[in-house]
C-alpha positions as CSV (number, residue, x, y, z in Angstrom):
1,X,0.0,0.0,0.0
2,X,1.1,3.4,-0.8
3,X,0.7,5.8,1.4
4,X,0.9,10.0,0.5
5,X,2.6,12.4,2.4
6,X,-0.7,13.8,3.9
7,X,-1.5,10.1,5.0
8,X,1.7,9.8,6.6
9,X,1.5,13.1,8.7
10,X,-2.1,12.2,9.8
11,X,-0.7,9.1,11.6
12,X,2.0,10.8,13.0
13,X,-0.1,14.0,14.4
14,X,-2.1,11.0,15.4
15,X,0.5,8.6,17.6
16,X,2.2,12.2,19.0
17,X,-1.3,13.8,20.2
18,X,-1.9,10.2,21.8
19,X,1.4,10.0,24.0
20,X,0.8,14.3,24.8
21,X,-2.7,13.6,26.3
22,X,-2.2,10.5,27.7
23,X,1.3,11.8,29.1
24,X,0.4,15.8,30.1
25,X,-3.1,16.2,30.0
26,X,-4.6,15.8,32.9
27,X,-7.7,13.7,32.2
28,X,-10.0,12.7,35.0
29,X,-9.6,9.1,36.4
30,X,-11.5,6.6,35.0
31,X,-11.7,8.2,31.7
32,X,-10.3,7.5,28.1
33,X,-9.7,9.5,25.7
34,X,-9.0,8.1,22.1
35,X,-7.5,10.2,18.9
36,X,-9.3,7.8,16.2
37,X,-8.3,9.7,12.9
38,X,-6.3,12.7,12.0
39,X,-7.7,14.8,8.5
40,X,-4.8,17.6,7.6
41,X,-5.4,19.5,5.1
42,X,-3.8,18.8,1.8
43,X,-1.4,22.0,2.5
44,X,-0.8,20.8,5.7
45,X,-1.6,24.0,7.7
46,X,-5.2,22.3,9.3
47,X,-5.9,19.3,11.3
48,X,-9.2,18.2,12.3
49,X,-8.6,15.7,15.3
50,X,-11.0,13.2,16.0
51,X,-11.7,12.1,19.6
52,X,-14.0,9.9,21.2
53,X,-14.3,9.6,25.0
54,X,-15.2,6.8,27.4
55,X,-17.2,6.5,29.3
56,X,-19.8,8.2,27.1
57,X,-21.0,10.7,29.5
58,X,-17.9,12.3,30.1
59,X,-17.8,13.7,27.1
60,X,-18.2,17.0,26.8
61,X,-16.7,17.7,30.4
62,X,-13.2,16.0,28.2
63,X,-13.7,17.8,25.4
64,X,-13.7,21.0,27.0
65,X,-10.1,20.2,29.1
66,X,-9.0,19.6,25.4
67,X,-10.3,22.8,24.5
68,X,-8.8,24.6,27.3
69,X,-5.1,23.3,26.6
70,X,-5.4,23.6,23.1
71,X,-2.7,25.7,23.1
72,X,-0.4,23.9,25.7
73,X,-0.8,20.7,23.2
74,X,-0.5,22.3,20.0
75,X,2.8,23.9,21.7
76,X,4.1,20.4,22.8
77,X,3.3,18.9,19.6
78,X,4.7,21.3,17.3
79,X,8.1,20.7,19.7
80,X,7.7,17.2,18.5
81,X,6.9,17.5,14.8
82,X,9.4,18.3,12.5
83,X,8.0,19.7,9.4
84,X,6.8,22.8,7.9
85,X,4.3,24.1,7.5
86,X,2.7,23.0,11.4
87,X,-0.5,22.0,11.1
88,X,-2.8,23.8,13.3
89,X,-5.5,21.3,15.2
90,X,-8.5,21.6,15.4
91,X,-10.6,18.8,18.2
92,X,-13.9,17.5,16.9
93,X,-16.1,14.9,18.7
94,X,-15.9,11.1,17.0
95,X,-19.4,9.7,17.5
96,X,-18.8,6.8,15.7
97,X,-18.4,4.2,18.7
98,X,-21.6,5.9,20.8
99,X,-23.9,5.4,17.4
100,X,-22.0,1.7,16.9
101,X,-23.2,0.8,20.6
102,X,-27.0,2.6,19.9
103,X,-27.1,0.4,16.5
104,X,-25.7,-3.2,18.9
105,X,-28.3,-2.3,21.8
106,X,-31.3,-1.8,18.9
107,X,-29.7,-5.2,17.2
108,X,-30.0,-6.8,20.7
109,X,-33.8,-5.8,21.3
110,X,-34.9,-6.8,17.9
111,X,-33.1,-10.2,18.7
């Protein structure tokens, strides 16, 4: 498989944002935050970071400590990066697992 250069900087923002909020963010106990895609722009200057957080409820209490150190990780992870240009991030909630678990609970009543 061939990957582009976009592809390969999406997995890196990806794997570095990971180890920053895992490693300096300071997440409540008992909750997980997943980064599970990374869309940069095809200049590069733009990433939209996909999060999902369990448990579900915690949500938006997590996404707003994300939004508060936005610039603390964007900081740390433009440390870590080396390219040009830095892409600027951008966190946007990942629904996908909390409408996978809606769909498995319907499955299960129909069942």
């Amino acid at each position: 498989m061939n990957f582009s250069r976009v592809d390969r900087v999406n997995e890196l923002i990806k794997e570095t944002l990971a180890k920053i909020i895992t490693e300096e963010v300071d997440i409540p106990l008992g909750v997980f935050v997943t980064i599970s895609k990374v869309d940069t722009s095809r200049d590069l200057r733009y990433a939209r970071v996909f999060a999902s957080v369990f448990p579900e409820k915690k949500f938006g209490e997590t996404l707003r400590i994300l939004g508060k150190k936005i610039y603390f990780i964007q900081g740390k992870l433009n440390k870590q990066l080396n390219m040009r240009p830095l892409p600027r991030i951008e966190f946007v909630p990942d629904k996908t697992e909390a409408e996978a678990d809606k769909i498995e609970k319907l499955l299960k009543e129909i069942a």
